[in-house]
C-alpha positions as a Markdown table, in Angstrom:
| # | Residue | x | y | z |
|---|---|---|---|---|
| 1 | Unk | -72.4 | -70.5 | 204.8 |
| 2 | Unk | -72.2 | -74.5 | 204.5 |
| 3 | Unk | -75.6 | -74.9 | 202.7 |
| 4 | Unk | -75.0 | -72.0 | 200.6 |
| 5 | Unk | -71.6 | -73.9 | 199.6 |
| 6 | Unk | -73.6 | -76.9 | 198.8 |
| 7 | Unk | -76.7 | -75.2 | 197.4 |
| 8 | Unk | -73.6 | -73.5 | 194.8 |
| 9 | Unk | -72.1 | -77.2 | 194.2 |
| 10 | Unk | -75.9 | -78.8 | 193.3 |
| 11 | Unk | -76.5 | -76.3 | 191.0 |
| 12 | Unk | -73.6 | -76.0 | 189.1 |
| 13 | Unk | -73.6 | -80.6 | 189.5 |
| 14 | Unk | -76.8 | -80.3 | 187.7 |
| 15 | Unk | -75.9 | -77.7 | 185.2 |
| 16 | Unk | -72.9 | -79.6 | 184.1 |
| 17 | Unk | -75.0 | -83.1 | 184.6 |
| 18 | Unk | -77.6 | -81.4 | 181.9 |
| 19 | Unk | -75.0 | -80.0 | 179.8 |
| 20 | Unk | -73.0 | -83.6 | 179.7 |
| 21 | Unk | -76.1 | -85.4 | 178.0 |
| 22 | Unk | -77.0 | -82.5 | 175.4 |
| 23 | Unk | -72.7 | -82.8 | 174.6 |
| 24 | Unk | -73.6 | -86.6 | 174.2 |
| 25 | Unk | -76.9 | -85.8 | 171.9 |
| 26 | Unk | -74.8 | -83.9 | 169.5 |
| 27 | Unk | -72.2 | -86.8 | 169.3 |
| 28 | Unk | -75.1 | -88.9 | 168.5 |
| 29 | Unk | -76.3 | -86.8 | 166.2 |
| 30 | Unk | -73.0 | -86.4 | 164.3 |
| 31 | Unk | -72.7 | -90.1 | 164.6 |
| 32 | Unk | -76.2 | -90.6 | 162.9 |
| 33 | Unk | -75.7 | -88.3 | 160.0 |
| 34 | Unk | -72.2 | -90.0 | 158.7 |
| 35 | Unk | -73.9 | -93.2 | 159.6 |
| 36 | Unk | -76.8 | -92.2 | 157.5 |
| 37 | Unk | -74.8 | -90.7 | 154.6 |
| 38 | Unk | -72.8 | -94.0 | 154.1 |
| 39 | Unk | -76.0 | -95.5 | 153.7 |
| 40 | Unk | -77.8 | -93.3 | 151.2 |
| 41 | Unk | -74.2 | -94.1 | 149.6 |
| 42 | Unk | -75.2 | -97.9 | 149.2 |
| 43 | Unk | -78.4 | -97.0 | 148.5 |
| 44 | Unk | -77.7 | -95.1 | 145.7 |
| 45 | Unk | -75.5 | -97.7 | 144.4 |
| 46 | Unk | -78.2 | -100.2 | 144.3 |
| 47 | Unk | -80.5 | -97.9 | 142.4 |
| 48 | Unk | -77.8 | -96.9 | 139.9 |
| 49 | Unk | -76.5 | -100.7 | 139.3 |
| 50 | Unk | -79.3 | -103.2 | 140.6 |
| 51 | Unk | -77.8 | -105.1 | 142.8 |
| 52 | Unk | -75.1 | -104.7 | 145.9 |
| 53 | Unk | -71.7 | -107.2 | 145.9 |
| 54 | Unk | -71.9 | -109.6 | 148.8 |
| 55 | Unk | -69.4 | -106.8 | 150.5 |
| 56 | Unk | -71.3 | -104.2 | 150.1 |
| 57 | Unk | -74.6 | -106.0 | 151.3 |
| 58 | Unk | -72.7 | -106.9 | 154.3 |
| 59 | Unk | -72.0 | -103.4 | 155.0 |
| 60 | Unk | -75.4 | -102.2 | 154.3 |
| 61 | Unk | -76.5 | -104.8 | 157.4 |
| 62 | Unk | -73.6 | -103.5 | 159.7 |
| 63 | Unk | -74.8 | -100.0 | 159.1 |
| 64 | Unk | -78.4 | -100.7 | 159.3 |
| 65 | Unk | -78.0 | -102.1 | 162.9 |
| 66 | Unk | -75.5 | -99.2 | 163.9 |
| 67 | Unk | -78.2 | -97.0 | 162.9 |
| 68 | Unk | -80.5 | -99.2 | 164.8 |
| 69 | Unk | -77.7 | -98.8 | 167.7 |
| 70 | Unk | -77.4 | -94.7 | 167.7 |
| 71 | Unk | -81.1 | -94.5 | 167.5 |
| 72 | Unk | -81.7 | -96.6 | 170.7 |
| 73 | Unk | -78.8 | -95.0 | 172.4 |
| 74 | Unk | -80.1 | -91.4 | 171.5 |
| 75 | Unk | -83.5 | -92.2 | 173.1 |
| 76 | Unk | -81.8 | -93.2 | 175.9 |
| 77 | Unk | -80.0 | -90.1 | 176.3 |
| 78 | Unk | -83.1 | -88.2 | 175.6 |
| 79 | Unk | -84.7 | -90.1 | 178.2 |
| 80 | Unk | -81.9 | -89.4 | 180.7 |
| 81 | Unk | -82.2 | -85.5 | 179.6 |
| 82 | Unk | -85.5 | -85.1 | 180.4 |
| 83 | Unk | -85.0 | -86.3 | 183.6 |
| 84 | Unk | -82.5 | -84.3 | 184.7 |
| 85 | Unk | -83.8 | -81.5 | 183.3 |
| 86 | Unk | -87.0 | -82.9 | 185.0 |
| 87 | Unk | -85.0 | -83.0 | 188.5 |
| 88 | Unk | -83.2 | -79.4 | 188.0 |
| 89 | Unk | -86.8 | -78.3 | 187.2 |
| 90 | Unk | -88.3 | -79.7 | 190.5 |
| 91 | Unk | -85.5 | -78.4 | 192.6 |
| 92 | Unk | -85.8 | -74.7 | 191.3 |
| 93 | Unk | -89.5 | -75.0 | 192.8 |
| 94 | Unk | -88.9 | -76.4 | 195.9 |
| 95 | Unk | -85.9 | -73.6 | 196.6 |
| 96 | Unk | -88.6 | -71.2 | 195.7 |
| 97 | Unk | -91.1 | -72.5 | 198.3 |
């Protein structure tokens, strides 16, 4: 009864481990498009006028290395998916066997 207990607590770890990072993905994701919109923003500005104010450049750099940020960050939560997903994967075989 014990290692069915714990056999129970693994699985529902790992399905709560797995659904943790896809939950942090779609922050990410959120994050990236309203990171992304203020930039097209900017960008648009400079198309319409010319030229960016010495503000607005300086926010076009802050947002250019946030997006730089959530991109890094989101490949390092896809990274950390996979391999739970990987190790949830590789435990269903071996319960099998």
């Amino acid at each position: 009864m014990a290692n069915n207990f714990f056999e129970q607590f693994d699985e529902a770890y790992s399905r709560w481990s797995i659904l943790d990072k896809v939950g942090k993905e779609m922050q990410l994701d959120e994050m990236w498009q309203k990171t992304s919109a203020a930039y097209n923003y900017l960008f648009q500005v400079y198309q319409n006028r010319g030229y960016l104010t010495p503000r607005e450049s300086n926010y076009a750099n802050q947002i250019s290395q946030m997006l730089m940020a959530l991109h890094n960050q989101k490949m390092k939560v896809d990274q950390d998916l996979a391999n739970e997903m990987m190790k949830h994967l590789m435990k269903m075989i071996v319960k099998q066997k």
